[in-house]
Residue, then its C-alpha position, 0 to 999 in steps of 0.5 A: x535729505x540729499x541737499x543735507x548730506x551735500x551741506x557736508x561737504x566743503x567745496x561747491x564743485x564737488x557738492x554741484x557733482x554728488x548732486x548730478x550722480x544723484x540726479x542720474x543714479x544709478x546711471x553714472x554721469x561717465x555713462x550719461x556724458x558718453x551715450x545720451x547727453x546731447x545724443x539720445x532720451x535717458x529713462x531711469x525706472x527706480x520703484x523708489x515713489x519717494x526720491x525726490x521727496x521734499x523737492x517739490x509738492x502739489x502742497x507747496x504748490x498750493x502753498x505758493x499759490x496761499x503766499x499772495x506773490x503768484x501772477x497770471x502769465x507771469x509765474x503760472x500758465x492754465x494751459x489745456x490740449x484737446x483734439x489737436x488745440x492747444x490754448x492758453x487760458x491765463x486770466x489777468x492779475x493774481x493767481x488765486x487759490x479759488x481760480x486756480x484749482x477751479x481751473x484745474x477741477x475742470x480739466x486745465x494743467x497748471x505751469x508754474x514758471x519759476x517754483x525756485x522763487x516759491x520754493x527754498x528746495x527748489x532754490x537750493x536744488x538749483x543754485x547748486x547744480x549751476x556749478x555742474x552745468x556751467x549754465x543757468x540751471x532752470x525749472x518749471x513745474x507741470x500739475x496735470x488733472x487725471x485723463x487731460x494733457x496740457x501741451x501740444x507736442x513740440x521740441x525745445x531748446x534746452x537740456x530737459x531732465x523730467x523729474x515725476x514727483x508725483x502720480x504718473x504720466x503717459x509720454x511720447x519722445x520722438x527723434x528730430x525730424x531733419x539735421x536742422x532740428x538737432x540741437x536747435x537753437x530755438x524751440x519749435x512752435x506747437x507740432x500737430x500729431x500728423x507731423x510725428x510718425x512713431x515715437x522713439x521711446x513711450x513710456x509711463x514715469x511714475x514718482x521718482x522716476x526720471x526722463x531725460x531728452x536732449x534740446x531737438x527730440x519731440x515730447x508730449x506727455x498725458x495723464x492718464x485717466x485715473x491718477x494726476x500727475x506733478x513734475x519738475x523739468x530741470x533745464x540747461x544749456x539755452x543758447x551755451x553752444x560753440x555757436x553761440x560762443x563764436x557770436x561773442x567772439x567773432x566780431x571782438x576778433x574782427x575788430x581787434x583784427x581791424x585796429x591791428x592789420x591794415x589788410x583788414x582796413x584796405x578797400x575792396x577791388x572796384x570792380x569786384x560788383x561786376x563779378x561777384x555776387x549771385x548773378x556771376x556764381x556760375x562764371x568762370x573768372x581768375x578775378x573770382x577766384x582771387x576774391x574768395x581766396x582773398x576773403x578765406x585768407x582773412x577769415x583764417x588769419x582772424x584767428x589769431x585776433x580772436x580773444x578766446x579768453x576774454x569772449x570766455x570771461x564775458x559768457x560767464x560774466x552773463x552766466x553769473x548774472x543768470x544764476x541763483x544766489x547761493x543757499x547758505x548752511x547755518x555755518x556758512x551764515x554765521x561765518x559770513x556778513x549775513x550772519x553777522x550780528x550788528x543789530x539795535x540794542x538798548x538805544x543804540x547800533x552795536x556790532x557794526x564793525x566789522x573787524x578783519x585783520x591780518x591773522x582772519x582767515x577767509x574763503x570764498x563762499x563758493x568756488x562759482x559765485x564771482x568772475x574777473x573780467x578785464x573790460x574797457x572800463x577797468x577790471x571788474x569782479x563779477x558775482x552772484x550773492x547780491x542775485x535775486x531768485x526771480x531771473x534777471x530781477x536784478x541788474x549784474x552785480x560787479x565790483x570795480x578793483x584795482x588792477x593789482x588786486x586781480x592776484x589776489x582773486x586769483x590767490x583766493x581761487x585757486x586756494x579754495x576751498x582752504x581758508x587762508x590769513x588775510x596776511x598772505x594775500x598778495x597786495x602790495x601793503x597790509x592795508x590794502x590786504x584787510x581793505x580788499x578782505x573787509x569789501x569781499x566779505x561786505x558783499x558776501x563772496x568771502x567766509x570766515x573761518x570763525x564767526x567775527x563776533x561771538x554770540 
């Protein structure tokens, strides 16, 4: 119900933030940005079993499993944690309904890797709030039998939003344990239950209730013995820290600052072997100290080579690349090239042409769906329609435009989500204006206001 009322509205900003409060409600995502995100576990009790109604169910699960596409290991893990053992029984090949549910029937979880490839909700579901987070916006689903838990404790490296669609579970979020454990980069390996202490925060979900936990915080969750248990983790924010952001930046700052400064090109002192390094930390040398001063001046100086906008422009070229296809309304379909009716009829193609002049008016089909990025090899625009809803199946989709073109990318950005004529983009000549628009709407980044052909 709630991806229909979001159809409703215009742009895809404000439908990637109507979803986010509805995710959180009735915590109001001002509350959740200044006191848990990235701080501390959020726990939301509704007493509401049917929220998250048709986003995902033990049918539709069962249903993916009937669909044929479902692989061991590569979309599904059985995986079983008994007596601090945690095992992974994935057999090889196809998942079978019969194996499957034989392994469920004697105690296993099931986690399904990538329901956004089996399930259109979940797809939709997704591929709206990536706008939000700016950051690949990813899920799994965990079906657990009554009375068994399926994984040992551990931290993650991702944003995590557990959304209990059905029955209940028992769960245990713990603080980290160290510095180095808060906001980590990587996920920790399996934790045994003498590493924990005490839990921050234990508690039962049931259906239509959520837990958030920032990237760092240990969590385990068991069924208890007389109900299953299926939801849905939400994840973001792998790896999209200033750190990771300064790893792009840094070296294209250290090579800009190389071609353009020759300080940056003179050798080191000849001596500096003798003074410097481990060995000498402790020594009190002039010629020490000169080296360090030497080094944080160039560090210092390197900001003013750090091509802040571009290293910015190339995590959203790989931003795009990591996202879901947009999921079209009928209206935005019909109005755009998949909708368009070119088909064989009576011996022959018709409706090929597509047919845009000066007085079309166009629109991006959503705000997030391309990038301009200024690269060695020209100016290429970066996009999401032509993605696959498997990760990273397909290679980034890109075109390469002409330098002058940019304006008019831009143009159509900052006018979204209105639509303007094709005649007020700013190219050079009329000709360039209809073939830049007959391209944009070939790949399916632009709109229509009105179906090109009448059906």
């Amino acid at each position: 119900g709630v991806l229909r009322r979001l159809a409703r509205l215009e742009d895809s900003r404000q439908r990637a933030a109507e979803l986010f409060r509805w995710l959180l409600a009735p915590v109001v995502p001002a509350e959740f940005q200044g006191r848990h995100w990235e701080r501390a576990p959020l726990l939301v009790r509704r007493g509401d079993p049917g929220y998250y109604a048709g986003l995902f169910s033990t049918a539709d699960f069962d249903a993916a499993l009937r669909g044929g596409e479902v692989h061991f290991g590569t979309h599904l893990d059985v995986t079983s944690y008994a007596e601090g053992v945690r095992e992974t029984h994935n057999p090889s090949g196809r998942a079978l309904p019969a194996v499957v549910w034989d392994f469920y029937q004697n105690g296993c979880s099931l986690r399904l890797l990538c329901p956004q490839a089996f399930s259109p909700t979940v797809w939709h579901f997704l591929s709206i709030l990536q706008e939000q987070f700016g950051s690949m916006a990813g899920a799994n689903t965990y079906l657990t039998p009554p009375g068994t838990q399926g994984f040992a404790p551990h931290y993650d490296d991702i944003e995590a939003f557990v959304l209990q669609l059905e029955g209940k579970k028992h769960w245990r979020v713990y603080k980290p344990r160290t510095g180095t454990e808060v906001l980590p980069q990587f996920s920790s390996a399996n934790l045994t239950q003498a590493e924990l202490g005490e839990p921050m925060l234990e508690t039962v979900l049931e259906a239509g209730d959520l837990l958030y936990f920032p990237r760092g915080f240990i969590h385990q969750g068991d069924c208890l013995p007389d109900a299953h248990s299926l939801h849905i983790t939400v994840s973001s924010y792998q790896r999209n820290s200033w750190g990771d952001f300064l790893e792009k930046l840094l070296p294209a700052a250290l090579q800009m600052a190389l071609e353009e400064d020759v300080e940056y090109r003179q050798g080191l002192p000849m001596d500096y072997l003798r003074y410097m390094g481990v060995a000498n930390s402790d020594s009190v040398d002039a010629r020490r100290t000169a080296f360090v001063e030497k080094v944080q001046s160039l560090i210092k100086k390197l900001v003013d080579y750090a091509p802040i906008d571009a290293a910015v422009d190339q995590r959203a070229k790989s931003f795009l690349h990591d996202c879901l296809p947009p999921v079209l309304t009928q209206s935005e379909k019909a109005q755009s090239v998949y909708g368009f009716p070119a088909q064989w009829q009576d011996g022959g193609p018709c409706n090929v042409d597509i047919l845009i002049t000066k007085d079309t008016e166009v629109r991006l089909l959503r705000h997030g769906i391309v990038r301009l990025c200024n690269e060695e090899a020209g100016v290429m625009l970066y996009y999401t329609t032509e993605n696959s809803r498997v990760y990273h199946k397909e290679e980034p989709k890109f075109l390469e435009l002409d330098p002058e073109c940019t304006d008019s990318i831009e143009f159509l950005l900052s006018s979204y989500p209105s639509y303007v004529s094709v005649d007020n983009l700013p190219c050079e000549t009329l000709e360039e204006k209809i073939s830049l628009a007959t391209l944009l709407f070939e790949k399916g980044i632009l709109t229509t206001k009105k179906p090109l052909v009448q059906v």
